[in-house]
C-alpha positions as CSV (number, residue, x, y, z in Angstrom):
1,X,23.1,41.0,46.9
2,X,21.8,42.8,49.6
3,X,19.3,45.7,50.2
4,X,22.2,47.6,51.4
5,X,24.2,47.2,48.8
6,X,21.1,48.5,45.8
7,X,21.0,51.6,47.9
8,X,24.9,51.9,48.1
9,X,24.8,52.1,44.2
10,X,21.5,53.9,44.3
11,X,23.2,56.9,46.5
12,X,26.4,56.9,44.7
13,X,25.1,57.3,41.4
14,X,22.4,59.8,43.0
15,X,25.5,62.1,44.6
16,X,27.5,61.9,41.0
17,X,25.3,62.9,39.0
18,X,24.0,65.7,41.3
19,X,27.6,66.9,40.5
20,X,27.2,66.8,36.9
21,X,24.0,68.8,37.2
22,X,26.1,71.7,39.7
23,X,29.1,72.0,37.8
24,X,27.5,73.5,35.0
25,X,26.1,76.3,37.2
26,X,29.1,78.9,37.3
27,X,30.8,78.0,33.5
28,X,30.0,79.9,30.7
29,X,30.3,78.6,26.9
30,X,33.6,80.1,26.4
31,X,34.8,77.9,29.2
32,X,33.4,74.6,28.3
33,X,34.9,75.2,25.0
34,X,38.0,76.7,26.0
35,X,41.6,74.2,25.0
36,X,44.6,75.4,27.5
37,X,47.1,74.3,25.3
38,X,47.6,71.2,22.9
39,X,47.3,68.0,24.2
40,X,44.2,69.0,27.2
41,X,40.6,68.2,26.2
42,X,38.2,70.7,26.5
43,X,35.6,70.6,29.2
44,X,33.3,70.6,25.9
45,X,34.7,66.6,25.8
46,X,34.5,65.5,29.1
47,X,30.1,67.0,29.5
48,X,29.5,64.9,26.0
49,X,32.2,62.0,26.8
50,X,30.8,61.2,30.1
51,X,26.7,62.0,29.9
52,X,26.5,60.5,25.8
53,X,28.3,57.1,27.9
54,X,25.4,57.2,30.7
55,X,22.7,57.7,28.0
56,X,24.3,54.6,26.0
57,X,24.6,52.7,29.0
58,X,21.1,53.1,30.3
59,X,19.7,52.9,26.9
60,X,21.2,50.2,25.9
61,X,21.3,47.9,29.0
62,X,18.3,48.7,31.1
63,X,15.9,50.1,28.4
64,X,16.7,48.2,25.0
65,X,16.5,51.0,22.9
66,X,18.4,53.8,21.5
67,X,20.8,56.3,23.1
68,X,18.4,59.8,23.3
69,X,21.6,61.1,21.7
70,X,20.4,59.9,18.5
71,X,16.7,59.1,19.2
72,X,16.4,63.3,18.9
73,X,19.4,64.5,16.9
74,X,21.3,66.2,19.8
75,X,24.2,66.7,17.9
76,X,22.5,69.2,15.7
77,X,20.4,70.8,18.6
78,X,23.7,71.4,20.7
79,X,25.9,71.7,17.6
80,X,28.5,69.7,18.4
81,X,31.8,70.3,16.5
82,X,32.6,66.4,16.8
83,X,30.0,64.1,17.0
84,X,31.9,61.1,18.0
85,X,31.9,59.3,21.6
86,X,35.3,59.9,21.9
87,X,36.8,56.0,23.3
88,X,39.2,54.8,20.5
89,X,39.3,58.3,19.0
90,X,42.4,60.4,18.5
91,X,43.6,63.0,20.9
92,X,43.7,65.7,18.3
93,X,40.4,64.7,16.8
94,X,38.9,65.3,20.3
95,X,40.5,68.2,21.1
96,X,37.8,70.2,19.1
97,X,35.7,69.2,20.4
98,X,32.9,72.4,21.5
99,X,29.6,73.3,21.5
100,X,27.6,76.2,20.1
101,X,24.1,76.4,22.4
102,X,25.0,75.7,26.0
103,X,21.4,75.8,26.9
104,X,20.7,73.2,24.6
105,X,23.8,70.7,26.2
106,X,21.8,71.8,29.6
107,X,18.6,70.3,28.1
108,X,20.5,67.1,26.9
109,X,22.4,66.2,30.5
110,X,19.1,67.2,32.4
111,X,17.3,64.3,30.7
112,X,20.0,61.7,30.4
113,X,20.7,62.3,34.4
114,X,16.7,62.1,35.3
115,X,16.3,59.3,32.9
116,X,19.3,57.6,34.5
117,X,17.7,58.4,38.1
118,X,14.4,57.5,37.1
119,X,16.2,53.4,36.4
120,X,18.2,53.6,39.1
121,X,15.7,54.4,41.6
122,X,13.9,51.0,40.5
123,X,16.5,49.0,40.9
124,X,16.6,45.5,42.6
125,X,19.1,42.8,43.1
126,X,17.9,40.7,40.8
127,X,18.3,43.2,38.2
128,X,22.1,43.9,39.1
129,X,22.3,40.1,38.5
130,X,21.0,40.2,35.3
131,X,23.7,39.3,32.7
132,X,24.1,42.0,29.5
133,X,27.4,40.4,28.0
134,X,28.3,36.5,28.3
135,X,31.9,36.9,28.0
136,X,33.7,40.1,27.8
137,X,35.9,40.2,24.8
138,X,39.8,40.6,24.3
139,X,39.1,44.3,23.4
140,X,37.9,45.4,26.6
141,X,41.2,43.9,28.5
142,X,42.8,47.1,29.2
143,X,39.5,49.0,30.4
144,X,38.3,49.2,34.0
145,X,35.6,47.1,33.5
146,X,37.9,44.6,31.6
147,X,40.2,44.6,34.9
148,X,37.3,44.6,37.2
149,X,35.4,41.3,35.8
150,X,38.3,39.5,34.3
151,X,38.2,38.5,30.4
152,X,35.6,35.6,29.8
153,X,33.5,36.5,32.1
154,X,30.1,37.8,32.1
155,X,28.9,41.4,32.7
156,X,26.1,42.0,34.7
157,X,23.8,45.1,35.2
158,X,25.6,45.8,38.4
159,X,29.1,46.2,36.1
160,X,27.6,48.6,33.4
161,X,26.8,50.9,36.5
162,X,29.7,50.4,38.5
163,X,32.3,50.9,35.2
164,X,30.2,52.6,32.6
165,X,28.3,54.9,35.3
166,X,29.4,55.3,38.3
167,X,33.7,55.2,38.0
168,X,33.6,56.4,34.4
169,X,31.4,59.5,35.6
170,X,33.9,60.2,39.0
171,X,36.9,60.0,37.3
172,X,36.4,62.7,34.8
173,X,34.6,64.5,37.4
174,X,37.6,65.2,38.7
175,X,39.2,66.3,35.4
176,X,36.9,69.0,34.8
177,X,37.0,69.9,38.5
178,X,40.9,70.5,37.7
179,X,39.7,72.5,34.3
180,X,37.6,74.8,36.7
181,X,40.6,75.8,37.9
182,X,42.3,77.3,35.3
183,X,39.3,79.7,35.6
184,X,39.5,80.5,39.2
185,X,36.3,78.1,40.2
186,X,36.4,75.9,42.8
187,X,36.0,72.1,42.6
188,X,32.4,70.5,43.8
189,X,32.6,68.5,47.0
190,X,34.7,70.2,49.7
C-alpha cells in the first residue's frame, strides 16, 4: 500500500468529517428533530446513526476499548429519545428518534470526529493491513462492506474505514443534505 494511498484515506476522511462538523452550523433543534411525514428519519437519526458508528469503529478497531458513547453516558447527557444504533432496528422505532440538548450532541460529534482525526492522522500501511475480522460472516452479505470484501474473507483496518467510516459517513451525508432542504438550507459542497 502506498504513501499515496494513506493520505488518499487520510484526506477523505479529513473532508467528511469537516462536513459533519459544518452541517450543524445553520440547524436548530427543532430541525434535527423534525419527522416530514411517516416513513423519513429524522436528521436527529442520521447525527447519532452515523457519528455513534465512527465512535464504535475507532473504538473498537484501532483503540480496543469502548465506544465514548458509553464510556460517558451520552445518551443521558444528550437525552436521546432512542438509544439504539439503529442497523437491524425498525423503521418506526427509529423514527423517534430526537434529542433534547443540541449543545450537548455538538460536544459528543466534536470528540468522536477529533478522536477519529487524531487515529487517522497516525496511520500507516501497515496498520491498514492489519486484520480486525478473519472471515466475515453470512450476516454481513448484504452490507457494503459484505459486497466489497467478499464473504470469508478477512477485514482489514483499511475496510473498517473505507465501509464503516468513510462510505457509511458520505452516504448519509447526502441524506441530511436532502433534509436541509425541506428547510430552505443549502447542501455542503457546491
Amino acid at each position: 500500500m502506498s504513501s499515496l494511498f494513506v493520505q488518499s484515506i487520510q484526506g477523505r476522511i479529513r473532508v467528511m468529517n469537516s462536513l459533519w462538523e459544518r452541517i450543524l452550523h445553520d440547524l436548530s433543534l427543532e430541525q434535527i428533530n423534525h419527522q416530514e411525514r411517516p416513513g423519513v428519519l429524522p436528521i436527529a437519526f442520521y447525527l447519532s446513526h452515523v457519528i455513534r458508528g465512527q465512535d464504535t469503529a475507532i473504538s473498537t478497531h484501532f483503540l480496543r476499548e469502548e465506544p465514548l458513547w458509553n464510556q460517558d453516558d451520552w445518551a443521558s447527557r444528550i437525552g436521546v429519545t432512542v438509544d439504539r444504533y439503529g442497523r437491524g432496528e425498525e423503521l418506526t422505532a427509529m423514527e423517534r428518534q430526537r434529542f433534547t440538548d443540541l449543545n450537548a450532541w455538538k460536544s459528543y460529534q466534536a470528540i468522536v470526529l477529533a478522536r477519529t482525526m487524531g487515529v487517522v492522522e497516525t496511520l500507516t500501511a501497515s496498520t491498514l493491513a492489519e486484520v480486525v475480522m478473519p472471515s466475515l460472516p453470512e450476516e454481513m452479505a448484504l452490507s457494503y462492506c459484505g459486497q466489497l470484501i467478499g464473504l470469508g474473507n478477512p477485514m482489514h483496518k483499511l475496510e473498517v474505514l473505507e465501509c464503516y467510516v468513510y462510505q457509511h459517513g458520505l452516504r448519509h451525508l447526502g441524506e441530511v443534505e436532502h433534509a436541509r432542504s425541506f428547510f430552505g438550507l443549502s447542501g455542503m459542497t457546491g
